[in-house]
N, CA and C atoms as a LAMMPS dump frame, in Angstrom:
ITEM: TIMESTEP
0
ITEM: NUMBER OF ATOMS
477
ITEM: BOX BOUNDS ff ff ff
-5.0000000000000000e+02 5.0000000000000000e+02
-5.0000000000000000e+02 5.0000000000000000e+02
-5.0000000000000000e+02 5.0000000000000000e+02
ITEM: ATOMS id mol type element x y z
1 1 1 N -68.576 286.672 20.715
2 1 2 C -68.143 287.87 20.063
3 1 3 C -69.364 288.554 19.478
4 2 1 N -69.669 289.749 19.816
5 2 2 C -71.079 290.493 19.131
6 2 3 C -70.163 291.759 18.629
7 3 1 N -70.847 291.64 17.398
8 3 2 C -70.286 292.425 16.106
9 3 3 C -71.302 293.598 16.199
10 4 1 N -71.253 294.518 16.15
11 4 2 C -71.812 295.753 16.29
12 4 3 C -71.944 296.497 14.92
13 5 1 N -73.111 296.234 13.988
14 5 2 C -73.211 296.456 12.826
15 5 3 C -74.611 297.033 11.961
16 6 1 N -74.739 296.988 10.96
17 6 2 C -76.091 297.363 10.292
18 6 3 C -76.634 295.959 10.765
19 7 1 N -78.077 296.205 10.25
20 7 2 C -79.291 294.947 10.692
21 7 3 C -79.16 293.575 9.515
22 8 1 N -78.561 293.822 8.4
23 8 2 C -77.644 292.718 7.761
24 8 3 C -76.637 291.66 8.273
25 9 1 N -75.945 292.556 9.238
26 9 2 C -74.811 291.922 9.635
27 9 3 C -75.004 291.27 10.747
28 10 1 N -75.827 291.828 11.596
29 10 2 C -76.322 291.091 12.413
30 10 3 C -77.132 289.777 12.11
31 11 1 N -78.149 289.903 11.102
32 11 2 C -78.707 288.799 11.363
33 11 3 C -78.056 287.451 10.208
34 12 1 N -76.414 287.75 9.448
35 12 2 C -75.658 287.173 9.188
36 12 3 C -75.216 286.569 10.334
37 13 1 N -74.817 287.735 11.528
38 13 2 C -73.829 286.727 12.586
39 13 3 C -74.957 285.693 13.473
40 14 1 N -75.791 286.672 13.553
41 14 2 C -77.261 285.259 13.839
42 14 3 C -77.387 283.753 12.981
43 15 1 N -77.281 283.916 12.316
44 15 2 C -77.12 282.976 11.31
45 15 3 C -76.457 281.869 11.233
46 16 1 N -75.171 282.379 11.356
47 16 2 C -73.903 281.894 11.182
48 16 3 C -73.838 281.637 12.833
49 17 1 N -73.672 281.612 13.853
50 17 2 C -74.171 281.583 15.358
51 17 3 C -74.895 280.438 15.658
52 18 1 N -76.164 280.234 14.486
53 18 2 C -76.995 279.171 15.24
54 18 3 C -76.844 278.126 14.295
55 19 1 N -76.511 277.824 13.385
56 19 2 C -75.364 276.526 12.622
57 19 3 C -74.566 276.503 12.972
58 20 1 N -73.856 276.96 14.267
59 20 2 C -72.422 277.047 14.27
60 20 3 C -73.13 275.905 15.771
61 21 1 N -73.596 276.483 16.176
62 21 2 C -74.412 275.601 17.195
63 21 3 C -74.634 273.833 17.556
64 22 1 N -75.792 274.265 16.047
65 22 2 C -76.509 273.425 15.553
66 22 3 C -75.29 272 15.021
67 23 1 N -74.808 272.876 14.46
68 23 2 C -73.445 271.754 14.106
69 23 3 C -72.73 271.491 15.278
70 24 1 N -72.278 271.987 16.335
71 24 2 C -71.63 271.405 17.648
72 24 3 C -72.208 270.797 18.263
73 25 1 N -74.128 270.401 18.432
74 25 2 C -74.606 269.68 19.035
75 25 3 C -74.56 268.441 17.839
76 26 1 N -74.616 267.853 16.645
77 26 2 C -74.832 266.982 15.942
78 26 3 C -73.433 266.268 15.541
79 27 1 N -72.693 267.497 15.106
80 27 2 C -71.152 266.865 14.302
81 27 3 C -70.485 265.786 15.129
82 28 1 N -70.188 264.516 14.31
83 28 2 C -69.183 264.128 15.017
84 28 3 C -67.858 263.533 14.168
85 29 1 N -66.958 263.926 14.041
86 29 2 C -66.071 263.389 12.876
87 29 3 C -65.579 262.314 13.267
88 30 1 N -65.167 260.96 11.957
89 30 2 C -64.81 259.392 12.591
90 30 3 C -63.392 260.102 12.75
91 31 1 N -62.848 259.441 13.97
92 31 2 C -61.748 259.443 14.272
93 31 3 C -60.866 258.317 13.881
94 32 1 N -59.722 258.299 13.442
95 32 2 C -58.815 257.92 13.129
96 32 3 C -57.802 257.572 14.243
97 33 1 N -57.692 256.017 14.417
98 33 2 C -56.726 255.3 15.438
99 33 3 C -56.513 253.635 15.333
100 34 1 N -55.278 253.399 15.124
101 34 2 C -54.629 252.48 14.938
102 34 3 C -54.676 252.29 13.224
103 35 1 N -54.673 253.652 12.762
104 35 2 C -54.607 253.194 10.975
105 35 3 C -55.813 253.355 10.488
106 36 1 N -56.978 252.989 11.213
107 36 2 C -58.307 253.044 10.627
108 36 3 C -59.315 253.819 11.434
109 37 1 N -60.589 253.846 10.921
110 37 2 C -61.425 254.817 11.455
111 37 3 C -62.218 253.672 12.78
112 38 1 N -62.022 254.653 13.976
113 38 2 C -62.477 254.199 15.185
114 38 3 C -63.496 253.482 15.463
115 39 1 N -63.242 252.366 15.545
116 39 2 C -64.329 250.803 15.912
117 39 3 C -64.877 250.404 14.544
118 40 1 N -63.63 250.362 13.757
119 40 2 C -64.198 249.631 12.166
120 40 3 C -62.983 249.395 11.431
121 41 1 N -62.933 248.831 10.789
122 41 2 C -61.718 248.276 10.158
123 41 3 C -61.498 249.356 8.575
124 42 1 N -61.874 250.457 8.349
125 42 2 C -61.788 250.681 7.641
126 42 3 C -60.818 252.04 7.04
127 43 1 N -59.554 251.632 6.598
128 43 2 C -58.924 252.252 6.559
129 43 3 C -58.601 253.572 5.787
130 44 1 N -58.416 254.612 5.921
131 44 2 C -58.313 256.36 5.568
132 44 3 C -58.177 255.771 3.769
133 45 1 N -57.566 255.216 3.244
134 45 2 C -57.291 254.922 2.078
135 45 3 C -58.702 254.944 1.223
136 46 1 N -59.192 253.358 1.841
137 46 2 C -60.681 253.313 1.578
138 46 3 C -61.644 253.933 1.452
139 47 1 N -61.414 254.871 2.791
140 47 2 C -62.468 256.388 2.991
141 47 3 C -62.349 257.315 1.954
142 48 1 N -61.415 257.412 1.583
143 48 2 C -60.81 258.519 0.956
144 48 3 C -61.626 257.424 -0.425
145 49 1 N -61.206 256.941 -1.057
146 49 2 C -61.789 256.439 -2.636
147 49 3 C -63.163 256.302 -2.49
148 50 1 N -63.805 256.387 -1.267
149 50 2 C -64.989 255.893 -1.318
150 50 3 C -65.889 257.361 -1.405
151 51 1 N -65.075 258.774 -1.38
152 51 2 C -65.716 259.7 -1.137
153 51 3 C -65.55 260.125 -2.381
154 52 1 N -64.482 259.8 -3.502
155 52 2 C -63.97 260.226 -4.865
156 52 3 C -64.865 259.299 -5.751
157 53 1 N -65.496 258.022 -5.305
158 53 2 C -66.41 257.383 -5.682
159 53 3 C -68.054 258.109 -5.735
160 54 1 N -67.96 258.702 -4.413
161 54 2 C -69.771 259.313 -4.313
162 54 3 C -69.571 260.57 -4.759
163 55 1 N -68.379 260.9 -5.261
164 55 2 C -68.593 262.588 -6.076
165 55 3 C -68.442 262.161 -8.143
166 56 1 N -68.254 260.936 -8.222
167 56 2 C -68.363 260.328 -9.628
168 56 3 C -69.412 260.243 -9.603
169 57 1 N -70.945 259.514 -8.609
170 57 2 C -71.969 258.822 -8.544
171 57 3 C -72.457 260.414 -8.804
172 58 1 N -72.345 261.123 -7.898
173 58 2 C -73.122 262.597 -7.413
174 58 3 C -73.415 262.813 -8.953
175 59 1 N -71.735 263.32 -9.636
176 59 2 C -71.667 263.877 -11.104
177 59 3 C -72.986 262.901 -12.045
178 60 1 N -72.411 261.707 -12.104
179 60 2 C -73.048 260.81 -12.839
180 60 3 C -74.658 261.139 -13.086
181 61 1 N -75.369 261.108 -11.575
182 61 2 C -76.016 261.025 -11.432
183 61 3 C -77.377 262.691 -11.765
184 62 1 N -76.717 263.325 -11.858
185 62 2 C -76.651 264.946 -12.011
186 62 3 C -77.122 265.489 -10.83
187 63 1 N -76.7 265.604 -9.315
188 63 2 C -76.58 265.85 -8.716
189 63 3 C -76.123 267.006 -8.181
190 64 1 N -76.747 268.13 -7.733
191 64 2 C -75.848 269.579 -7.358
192 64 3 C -74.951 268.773 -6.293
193 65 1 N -73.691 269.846 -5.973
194 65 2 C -72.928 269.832 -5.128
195 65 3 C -73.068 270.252 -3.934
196 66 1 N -74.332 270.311 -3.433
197 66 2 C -74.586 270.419 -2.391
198 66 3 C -75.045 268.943 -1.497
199 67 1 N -75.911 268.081 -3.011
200 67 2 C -76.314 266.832 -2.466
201 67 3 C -75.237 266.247 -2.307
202 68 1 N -73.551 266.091 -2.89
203 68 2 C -72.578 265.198 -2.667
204 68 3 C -71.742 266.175 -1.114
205 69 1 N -71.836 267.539 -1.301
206 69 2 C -71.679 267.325 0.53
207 69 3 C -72.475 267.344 1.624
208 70 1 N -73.567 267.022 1.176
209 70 2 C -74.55 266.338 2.571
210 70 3 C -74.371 265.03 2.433
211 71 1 N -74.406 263.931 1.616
212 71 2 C -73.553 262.9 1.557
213 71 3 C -72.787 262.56 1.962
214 72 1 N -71.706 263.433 1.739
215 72 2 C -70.256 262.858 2.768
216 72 3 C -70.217 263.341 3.802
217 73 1 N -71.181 264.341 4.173
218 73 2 C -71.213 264.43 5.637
219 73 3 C -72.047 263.579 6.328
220 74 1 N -73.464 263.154 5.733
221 74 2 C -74.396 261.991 6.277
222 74 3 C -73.267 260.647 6.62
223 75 1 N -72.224 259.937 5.411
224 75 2 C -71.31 259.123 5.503
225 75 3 C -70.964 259.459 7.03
226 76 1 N -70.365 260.692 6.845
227 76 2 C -69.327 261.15 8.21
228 76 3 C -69.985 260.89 9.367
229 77 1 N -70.929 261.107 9.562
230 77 2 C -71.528 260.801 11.469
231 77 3 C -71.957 260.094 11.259
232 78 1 N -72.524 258.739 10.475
233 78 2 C -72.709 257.649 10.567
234 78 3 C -71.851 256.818 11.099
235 79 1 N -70.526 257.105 10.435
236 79 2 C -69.158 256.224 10.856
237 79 3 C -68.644 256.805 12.049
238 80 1 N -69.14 257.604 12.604
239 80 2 C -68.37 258.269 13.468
240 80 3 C -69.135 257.815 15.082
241 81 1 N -70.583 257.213 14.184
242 81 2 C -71.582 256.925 15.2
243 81 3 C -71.341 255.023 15.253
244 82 1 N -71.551 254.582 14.342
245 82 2 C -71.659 252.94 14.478
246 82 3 C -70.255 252.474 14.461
247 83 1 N -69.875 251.014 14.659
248 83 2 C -68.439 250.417 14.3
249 83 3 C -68.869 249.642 12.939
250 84 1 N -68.531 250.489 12.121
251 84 2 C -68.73 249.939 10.769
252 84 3 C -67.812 248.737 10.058
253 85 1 N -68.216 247.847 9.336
254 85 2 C -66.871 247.131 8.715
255 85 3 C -66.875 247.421 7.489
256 86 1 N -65.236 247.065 6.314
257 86 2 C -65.093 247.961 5.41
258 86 3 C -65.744 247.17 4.487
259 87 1 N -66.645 245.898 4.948
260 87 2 C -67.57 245.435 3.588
261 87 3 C -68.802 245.883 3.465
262 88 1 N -69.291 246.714 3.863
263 88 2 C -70.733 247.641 3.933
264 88 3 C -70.298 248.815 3.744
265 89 1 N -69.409 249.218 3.62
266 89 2 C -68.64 251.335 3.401
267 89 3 C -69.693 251.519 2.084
268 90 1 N -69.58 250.891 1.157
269 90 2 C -70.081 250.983 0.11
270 90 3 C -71.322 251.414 -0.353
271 91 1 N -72.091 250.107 0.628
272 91 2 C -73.578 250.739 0.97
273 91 3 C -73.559 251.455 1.71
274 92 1 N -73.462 251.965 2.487
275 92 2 C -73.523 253.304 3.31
276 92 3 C -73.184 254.184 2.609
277 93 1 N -72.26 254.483 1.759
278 93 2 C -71.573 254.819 0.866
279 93 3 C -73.11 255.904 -0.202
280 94 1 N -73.54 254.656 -1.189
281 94 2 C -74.68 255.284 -1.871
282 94 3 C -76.138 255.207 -1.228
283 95 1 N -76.381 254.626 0.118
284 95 2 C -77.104 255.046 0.665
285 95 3 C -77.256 256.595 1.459
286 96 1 N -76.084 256.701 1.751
287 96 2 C -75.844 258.318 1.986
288 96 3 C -75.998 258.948 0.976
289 97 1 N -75.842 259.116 -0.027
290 97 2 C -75.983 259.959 -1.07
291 97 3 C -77.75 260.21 -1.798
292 98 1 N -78.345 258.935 -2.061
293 98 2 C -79.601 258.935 -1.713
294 98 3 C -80.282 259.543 -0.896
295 99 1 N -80.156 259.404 0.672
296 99 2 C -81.177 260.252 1.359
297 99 3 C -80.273 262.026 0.937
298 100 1 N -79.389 262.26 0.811
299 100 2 C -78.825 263.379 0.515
300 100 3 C -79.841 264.016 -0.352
301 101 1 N -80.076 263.124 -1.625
302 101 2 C -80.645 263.248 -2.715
303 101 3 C -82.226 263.48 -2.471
304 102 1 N -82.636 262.951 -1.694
305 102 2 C -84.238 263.348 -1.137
306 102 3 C -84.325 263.829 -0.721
307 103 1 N -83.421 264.896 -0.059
308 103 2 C -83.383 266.152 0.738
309 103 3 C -82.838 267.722 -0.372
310 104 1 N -82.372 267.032 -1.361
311 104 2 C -81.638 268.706 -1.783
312 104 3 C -82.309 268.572 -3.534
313 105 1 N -82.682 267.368 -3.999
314 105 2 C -82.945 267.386 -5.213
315 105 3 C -84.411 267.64 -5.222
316 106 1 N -84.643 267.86 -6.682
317 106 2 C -86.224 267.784 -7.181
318 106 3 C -86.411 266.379 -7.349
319 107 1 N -87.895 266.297 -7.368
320 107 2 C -88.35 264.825 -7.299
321 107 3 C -87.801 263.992 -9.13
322 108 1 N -87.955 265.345 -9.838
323 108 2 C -88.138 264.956 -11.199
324 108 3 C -86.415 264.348 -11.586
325 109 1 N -85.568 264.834 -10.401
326 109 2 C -84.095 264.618 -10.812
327 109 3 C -83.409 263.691 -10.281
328 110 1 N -84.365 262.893 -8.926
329 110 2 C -84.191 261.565 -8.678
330 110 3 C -84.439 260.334 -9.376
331 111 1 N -84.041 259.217 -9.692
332 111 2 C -84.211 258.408 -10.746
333 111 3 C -84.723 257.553 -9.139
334 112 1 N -85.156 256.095 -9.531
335 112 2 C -85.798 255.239 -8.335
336 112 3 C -84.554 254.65 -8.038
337 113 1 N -84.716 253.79 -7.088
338 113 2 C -83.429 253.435 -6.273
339 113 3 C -82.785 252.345 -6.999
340 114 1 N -84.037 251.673 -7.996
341 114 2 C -83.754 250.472 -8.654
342 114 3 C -82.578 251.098 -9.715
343 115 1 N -83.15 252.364 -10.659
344 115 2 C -82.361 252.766 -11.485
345 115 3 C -80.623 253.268 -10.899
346 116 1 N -81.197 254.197 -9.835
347 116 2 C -79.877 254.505 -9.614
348 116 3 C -78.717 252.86 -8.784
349 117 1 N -79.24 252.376 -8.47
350 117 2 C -78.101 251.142 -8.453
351 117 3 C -77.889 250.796 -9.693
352 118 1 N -78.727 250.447 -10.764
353 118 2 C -78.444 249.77 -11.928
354 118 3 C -77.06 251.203 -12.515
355 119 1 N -77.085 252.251 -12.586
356 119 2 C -76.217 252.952 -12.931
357 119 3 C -75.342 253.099 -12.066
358 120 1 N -75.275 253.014 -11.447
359 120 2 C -73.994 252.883 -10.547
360 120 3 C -73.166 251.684 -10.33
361 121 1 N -73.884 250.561 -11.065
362 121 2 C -73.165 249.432 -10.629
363 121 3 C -72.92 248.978 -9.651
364 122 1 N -73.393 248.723 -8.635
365 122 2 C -73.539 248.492 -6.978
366 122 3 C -74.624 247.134 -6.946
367 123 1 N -73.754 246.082 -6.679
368 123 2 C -74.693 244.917 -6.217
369 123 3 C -75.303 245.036 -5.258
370 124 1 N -76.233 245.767 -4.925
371 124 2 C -77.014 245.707 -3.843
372 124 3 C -78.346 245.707 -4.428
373 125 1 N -79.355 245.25 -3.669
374 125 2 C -80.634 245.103 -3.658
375 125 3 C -81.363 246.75 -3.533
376 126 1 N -82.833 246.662 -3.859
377 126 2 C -82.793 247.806 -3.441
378 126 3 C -83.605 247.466 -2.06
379 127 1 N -84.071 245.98 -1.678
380 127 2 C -84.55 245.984 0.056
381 127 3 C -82.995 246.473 0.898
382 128 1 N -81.734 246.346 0.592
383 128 2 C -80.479 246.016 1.159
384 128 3 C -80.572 247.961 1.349
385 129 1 N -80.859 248.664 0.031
386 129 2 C -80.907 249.987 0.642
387 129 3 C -81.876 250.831 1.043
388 130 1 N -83.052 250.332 1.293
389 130 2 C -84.128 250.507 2.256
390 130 3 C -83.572 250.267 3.504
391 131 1 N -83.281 248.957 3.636
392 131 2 C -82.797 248.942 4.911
393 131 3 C -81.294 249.589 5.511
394 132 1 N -80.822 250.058 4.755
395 132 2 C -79.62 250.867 5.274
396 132 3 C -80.205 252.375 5.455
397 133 1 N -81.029 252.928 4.378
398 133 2 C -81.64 253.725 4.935
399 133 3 C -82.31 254.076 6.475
400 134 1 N -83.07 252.835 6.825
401 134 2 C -83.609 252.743 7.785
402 134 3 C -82.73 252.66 8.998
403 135 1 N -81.563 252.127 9.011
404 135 2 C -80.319 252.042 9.98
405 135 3 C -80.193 253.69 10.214
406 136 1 N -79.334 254.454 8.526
407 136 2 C -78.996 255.493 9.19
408 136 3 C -80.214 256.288 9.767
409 137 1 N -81.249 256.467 9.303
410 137 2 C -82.091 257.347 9.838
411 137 3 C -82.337 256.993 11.66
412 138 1 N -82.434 255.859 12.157
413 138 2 C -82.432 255.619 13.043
414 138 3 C -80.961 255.76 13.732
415 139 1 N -79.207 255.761 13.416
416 139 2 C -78.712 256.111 14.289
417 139 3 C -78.558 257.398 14.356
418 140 1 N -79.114 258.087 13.302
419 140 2 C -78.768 259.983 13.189
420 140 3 C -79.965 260.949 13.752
421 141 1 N -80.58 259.969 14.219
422 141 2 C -82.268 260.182 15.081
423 141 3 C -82.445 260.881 13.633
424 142 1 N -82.697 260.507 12.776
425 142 2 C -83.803 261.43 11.582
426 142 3 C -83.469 262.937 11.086
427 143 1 N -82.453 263.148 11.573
428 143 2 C -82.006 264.391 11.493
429 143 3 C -80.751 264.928 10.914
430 144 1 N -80.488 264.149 9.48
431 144 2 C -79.697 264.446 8.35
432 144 3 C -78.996 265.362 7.866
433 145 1 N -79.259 266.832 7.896
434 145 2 C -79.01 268.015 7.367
435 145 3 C -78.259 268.736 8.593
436 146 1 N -77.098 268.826 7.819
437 146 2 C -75.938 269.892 8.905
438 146 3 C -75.903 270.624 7.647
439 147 1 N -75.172 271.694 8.259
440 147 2 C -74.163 273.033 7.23
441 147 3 C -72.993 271.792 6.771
442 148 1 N -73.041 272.286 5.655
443 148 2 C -71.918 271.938 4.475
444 148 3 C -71.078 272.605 4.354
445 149 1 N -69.656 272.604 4.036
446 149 2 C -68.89 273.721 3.403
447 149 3 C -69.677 274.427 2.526
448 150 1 N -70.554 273.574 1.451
449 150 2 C -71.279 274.302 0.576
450 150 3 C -72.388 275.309 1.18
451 151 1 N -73.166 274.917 2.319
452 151 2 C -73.973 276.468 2.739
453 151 3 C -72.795 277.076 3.773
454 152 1 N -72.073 276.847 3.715
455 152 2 C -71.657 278.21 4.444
456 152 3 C -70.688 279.284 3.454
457 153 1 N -70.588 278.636 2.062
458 153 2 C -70.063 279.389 1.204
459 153 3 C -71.107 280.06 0.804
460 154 1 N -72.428 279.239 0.546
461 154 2 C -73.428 280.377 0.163
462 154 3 C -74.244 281.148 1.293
463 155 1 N -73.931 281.218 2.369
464 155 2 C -74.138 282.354 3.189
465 155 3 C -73.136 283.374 3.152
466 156 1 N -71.722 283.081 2.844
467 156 2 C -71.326 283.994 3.24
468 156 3 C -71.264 285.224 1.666
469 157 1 N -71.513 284.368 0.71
470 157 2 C -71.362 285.024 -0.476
471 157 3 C -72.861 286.034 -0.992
472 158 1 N -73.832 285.407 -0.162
473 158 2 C -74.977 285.68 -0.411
474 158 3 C -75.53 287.205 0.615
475 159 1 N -74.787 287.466 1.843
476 159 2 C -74.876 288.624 2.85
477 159 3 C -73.96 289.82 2.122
């Protein structure tokens, strides 16, 4: 569809065109079958608290709302990519939110990984989230950052 407009609008629908893209070559949402999310035992219930969990951590943590939906979208094609089981959701869980966090925050508003587990309460190590780090970055080939609901609200509010 080409919109026939001032040089604004155009390079809005440009915009909006090549994330729209960009997101159809990367997105993949976990699918849901037999009750749980596809090749993992982990059921919509779980998913669901575990995402009301990383928007407490996000808050907690003082986090814009942009880092808790690159988070649950990093979560999202991870699971959508590996057969996860529902005793690691967790770590994946605030390991997603972390690299989220090294991508949208200031350095000064990240706490170290040691601190942010100790506040979050998460028995994990912080080698346990190095190395989950290192998982997702390697099944998402390194390439973390999709459109959010949140930038596409601020594109469209911002044209």
């Amino acid at each position: 569809m080409k919109y026939c407009g001032s040089e604004e609008n155009q390079r809005l629908e440009r915009l909006l065109r090549d994330n729209l893209a960009r997101e159809m070559r990367l997105w993949r949402a976990p699918i849901l079958k037999g009750g749980c999310i596809q090749g993992s035992d982990i059921a919509p219930s779980l998913y669901q608290e575990m995402v009301i969990w990383l928007r407490e951590m996000s808050e907690m943590f003082k986090f814009g709302s942009e880092t808790f939906a690159l988070g649950v979208c990093v979560l999202n094609r991870l699971l959508a990519t590996v057969k996860a089981q529902s005793k690691y959701l967790k770590c994946m869980a605030i390991t997603s939110l972390i690299l989220a966090a090294k991508i949208n925050e200031e350095d000064e508003v990240i706490a170290s990984v040691k601190d942010l587990l100790a506040q979050s309460g998460c028995n994990f190590s912080t080698a346990e989230i190095l190395r989950m780090e290192r998982i997702i970055l390697d099944k998402l080939h390194w390439d973390l950052y999709t459109a959010t609901p949140v930038d596409f609200v601020y594109i469209v509010s911002n044209s």
